[in-house]
KOLROBA-195283 format. One line per 10 residues: for each residue x, y, z of C-alpha. Coordinates in pm, 1 decimal. Each point is the difference from the previous one (the first is absolute). Layout:
BEGIN
X,Y,Z; ...
% end
This chain:
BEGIN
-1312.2,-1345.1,2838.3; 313.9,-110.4,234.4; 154.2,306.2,228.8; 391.7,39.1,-62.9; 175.0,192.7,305.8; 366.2,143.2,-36.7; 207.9,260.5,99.7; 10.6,285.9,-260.0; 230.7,324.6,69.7; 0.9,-102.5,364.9
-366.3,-18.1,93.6; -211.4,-325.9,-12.2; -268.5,0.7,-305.4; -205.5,-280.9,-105.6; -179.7,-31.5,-342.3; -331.1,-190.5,-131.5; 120.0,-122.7,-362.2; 91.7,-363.0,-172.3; 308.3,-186.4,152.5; 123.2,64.5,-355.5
-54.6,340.1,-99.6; 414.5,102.9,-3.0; 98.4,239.8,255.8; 77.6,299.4,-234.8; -343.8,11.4,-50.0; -73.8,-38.3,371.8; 216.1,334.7,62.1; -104.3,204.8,-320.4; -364.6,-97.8,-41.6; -147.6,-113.4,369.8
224.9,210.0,221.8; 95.9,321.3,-190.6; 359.9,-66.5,-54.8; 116.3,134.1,-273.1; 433.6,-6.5,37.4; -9.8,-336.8,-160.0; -52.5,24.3,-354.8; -153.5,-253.7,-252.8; 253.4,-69.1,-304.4; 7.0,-343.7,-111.4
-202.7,-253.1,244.6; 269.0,-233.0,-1.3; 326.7,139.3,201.6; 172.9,59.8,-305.1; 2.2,385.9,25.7; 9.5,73.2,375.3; -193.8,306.1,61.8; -207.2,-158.1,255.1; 281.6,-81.5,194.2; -77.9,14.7,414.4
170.2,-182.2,291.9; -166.5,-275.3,150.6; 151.5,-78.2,320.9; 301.8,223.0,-100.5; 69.3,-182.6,-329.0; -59.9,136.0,-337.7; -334.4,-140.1,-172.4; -190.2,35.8,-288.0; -334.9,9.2,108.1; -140.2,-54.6,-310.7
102.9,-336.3,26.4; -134.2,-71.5,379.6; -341.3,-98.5,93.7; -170.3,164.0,245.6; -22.3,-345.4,173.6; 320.0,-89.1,15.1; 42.6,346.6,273.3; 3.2,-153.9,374.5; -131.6,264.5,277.6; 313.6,47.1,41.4
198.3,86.5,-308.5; 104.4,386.1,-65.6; -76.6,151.2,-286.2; 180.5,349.7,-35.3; -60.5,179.5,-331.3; 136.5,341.4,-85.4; -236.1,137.7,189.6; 145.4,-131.7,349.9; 386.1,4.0,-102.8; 97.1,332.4,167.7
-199.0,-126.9,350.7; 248.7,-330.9,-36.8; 296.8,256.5,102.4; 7.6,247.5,311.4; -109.6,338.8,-42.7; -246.2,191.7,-125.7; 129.9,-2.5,-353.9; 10.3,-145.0,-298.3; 239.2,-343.5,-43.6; 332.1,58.7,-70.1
-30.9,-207.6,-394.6; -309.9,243.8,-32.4; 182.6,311.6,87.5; 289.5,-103.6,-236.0; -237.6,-69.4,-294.8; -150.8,342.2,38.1; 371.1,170.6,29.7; 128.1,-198.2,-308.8; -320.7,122.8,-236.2; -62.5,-393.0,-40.0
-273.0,-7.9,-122.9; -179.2,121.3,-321.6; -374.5,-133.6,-53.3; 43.2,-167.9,323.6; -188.0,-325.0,-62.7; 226.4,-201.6,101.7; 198.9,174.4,285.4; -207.3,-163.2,250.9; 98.3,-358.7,-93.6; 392.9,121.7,-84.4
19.1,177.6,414.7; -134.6,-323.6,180.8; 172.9,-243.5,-157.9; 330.8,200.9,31.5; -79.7,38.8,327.9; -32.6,-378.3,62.8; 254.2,-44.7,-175.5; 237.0,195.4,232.6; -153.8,-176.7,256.6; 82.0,-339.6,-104.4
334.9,71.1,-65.1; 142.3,172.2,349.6; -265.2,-330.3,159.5; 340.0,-173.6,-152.5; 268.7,240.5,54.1; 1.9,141.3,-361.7; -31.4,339.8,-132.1; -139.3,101.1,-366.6; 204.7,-71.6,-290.8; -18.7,38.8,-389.9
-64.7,-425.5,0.0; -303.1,86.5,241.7; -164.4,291.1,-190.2; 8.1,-235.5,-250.6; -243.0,-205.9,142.2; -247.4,271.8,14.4; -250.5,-98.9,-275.8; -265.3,222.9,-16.7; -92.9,184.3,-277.4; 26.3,340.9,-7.0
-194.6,165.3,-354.4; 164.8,304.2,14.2; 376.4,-125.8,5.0; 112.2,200.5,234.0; 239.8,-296.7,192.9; 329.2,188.5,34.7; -203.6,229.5,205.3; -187.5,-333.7,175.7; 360.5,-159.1,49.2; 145.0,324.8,154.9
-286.5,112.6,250.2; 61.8,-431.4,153.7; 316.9,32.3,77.2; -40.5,396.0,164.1; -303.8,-134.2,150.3; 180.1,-334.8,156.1; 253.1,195.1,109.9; -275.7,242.0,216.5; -183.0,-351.0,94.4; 357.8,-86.2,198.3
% end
């Protein structure tokens, strides 16, 4: 069975499994990750959502193989070490503040994509607007998006 090396939450970790086996399954099943969250197996619903190399990614979607050595994988999990301090990130302290979330499943997903998403935009000189939470597509059971939409823009603004 092939090795696969990446970075995950900072720290170097390799895994024994098939060049194939998707990397939500490398984080949940092999390496005790459990922030990323199995919904649909096909990126439709989001809650796996993690950065890879700082962008947002479905991992349900990526093969293990396809990590380099190199390439960052940050789940939920390593968010608040992504930011100075000894804290939580500023999206996750927001979320908490704003009562986001309800069963929860999906919060993980809904923080690091906004928080790419933030990213992104100030990378070109733009800040969050209506037309960009609009963009967000994942899928949130509960319903509770006024709350999701609200807790982006306090948290962008804290992310300045």
């Amino acid at each position: 069975m092939p090795t696969h090396t990446f970075v995950l939450n900072g720290k170097p970790v390799s895994v024994d499994v098939e060049s194939d086996v998707r990397l939500l399954w490398v984080l949940r099943d092999v390496l005790g990750v459990r922030g990323p969250k199995y919904g649909c197996a096909g990126g439709v619903c989001q809650a796996c959502t993690c950065h890879v190399n700082g962008k947002a990614v479905t991992v349900c979607t990526v093969e293990v193989g396809q990590l380099e050595p190199t390439d960052e994988v940050t789940t939920i999990e390593g968010l608040a070490d992504t930011v100075p301090g000894d804290g939580l990130h500023p999206m996750q302290e927001v979320w908490i503040e704003q009562d986001v979330a309800q069963c929860g499943y999906c919060q993980p997903g809904q923080i690091m994509k906004a928080t790419a998403l933030v990213h992104e935009l100030r990378a070109t000189g733009r800040e969050v607007t209506d037309a960009e939470l609009d963009t967000i597509r994942n899928v949130c059971r509960c319903g509770t998006y006024p709350r999701i939409r609200e807790a982006i823009r306090q948290g962008a603004e804290r992310m300045a």
